[in-house]
N, C-alpha and C positions, 0 to 999 in steps of 0.2 A: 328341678331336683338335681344335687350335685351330689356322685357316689365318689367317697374315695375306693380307687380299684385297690389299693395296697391295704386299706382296714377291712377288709370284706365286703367291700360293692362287688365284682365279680361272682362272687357267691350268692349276693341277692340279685343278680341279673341271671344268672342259673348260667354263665357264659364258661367257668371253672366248676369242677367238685375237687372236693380236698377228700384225697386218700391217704389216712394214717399209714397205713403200709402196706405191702406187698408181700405176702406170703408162699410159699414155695406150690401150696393148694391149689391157690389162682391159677397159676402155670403147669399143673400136673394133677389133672384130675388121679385121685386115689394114690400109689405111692410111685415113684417117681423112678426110671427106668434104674438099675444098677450095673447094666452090661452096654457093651453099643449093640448086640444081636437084639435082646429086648427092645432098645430106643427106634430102629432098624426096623422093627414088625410091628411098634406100636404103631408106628409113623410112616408106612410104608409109603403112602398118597405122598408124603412131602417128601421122602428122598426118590422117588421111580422118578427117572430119567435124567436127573442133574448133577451132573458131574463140574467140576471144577480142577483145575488143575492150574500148577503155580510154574509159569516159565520162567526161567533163570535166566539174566545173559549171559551168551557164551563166553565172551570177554570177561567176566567174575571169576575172581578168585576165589576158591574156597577158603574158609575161616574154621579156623578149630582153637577154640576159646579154653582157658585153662581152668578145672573144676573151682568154683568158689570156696572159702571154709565152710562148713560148719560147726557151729555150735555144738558142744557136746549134750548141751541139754534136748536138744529137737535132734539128735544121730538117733536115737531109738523108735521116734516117731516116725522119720524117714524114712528108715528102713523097712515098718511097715507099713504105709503109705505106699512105697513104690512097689514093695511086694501084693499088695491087692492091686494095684493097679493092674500089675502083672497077670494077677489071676484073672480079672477081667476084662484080661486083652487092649489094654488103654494102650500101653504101652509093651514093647518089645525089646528083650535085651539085644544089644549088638556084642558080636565076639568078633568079628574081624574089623579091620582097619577102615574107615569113611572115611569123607570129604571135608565133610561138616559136621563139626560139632557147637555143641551150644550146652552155656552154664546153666546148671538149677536155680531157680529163684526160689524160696521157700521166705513163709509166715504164717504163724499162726489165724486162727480164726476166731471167731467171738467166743465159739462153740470147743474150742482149746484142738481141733482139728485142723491137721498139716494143707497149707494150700502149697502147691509145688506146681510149679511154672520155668516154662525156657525162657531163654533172653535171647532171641533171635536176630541179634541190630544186624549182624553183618549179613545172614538171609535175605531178609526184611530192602537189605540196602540193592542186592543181586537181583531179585525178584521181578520181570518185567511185569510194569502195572500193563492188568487186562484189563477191559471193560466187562464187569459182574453184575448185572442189576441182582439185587437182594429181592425176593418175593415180596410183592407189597399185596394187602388187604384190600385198596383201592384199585389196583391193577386190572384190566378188562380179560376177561379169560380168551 
């Protein structure tokens, strides 16, 4: 018996299941943190004791990137956007002078909701890589 695995043989060897899609449900039983204090107490078990921290080399220059445009169509969305962020602590305004700065990335969403994002290359480039293993499900406690 010859299955093609690319028309659904995989399927009838039960080797794959096909999931239509991935719902925010799946990953957030009932409704889904809206603060990092909330995300922080739901989750307590997975952040107690693991810290990370990002070394810089000392030889790096600091980078301080010049703001992007925006669009005037996405400035009013923006601005509330970063304002709730603000209210729940995502983010922090700075008043005095840094090192590093980094541009906003903004786009919309399927849902017409702002995504805003930094553009970190010259971080990213400074950054000594540490060895971080990521919690795995298979891992031996």
């Amino acid at each position: 018996m010859v299955l093609c695995l690319v028309c659904g043989g995989v399927e009838e060897l039960q080797l794959v299941k096909v999931v239509e899609a991935l719902t925010a449900r799946a990953l957030w039983p009932g409704k889904p943190p809206s603060t990092k204090e909330e995300l922080l107490q739901r989750y307590v078990e997975d952040f107690t004791g693991r810290v990370h921290h990002i070394h810089l080399d000392p030889a790096a220059t600091p980078g301080i990137h010049a703001c992007r445009n925006v669009p005037l169509s996405i400035m009013d969305p923006l601005k509330k956007t970063l304002k709730d962020l603000q209210e729940r602590k995502v983010i922090t305004p700075v008043s005095e002078p840094t090192e590093w700065v980094n541009s906003l990335v903004m786009t919309k969403k399927k849902n017409g909701a702002l995504r805003v994002c930094l553009d970190p290359c010259n971080l990213n480039q400074a950054a000594s890589i540490t060895p971080f293993l990521l919690p795995n499900v298979f891992a031996a406690d």
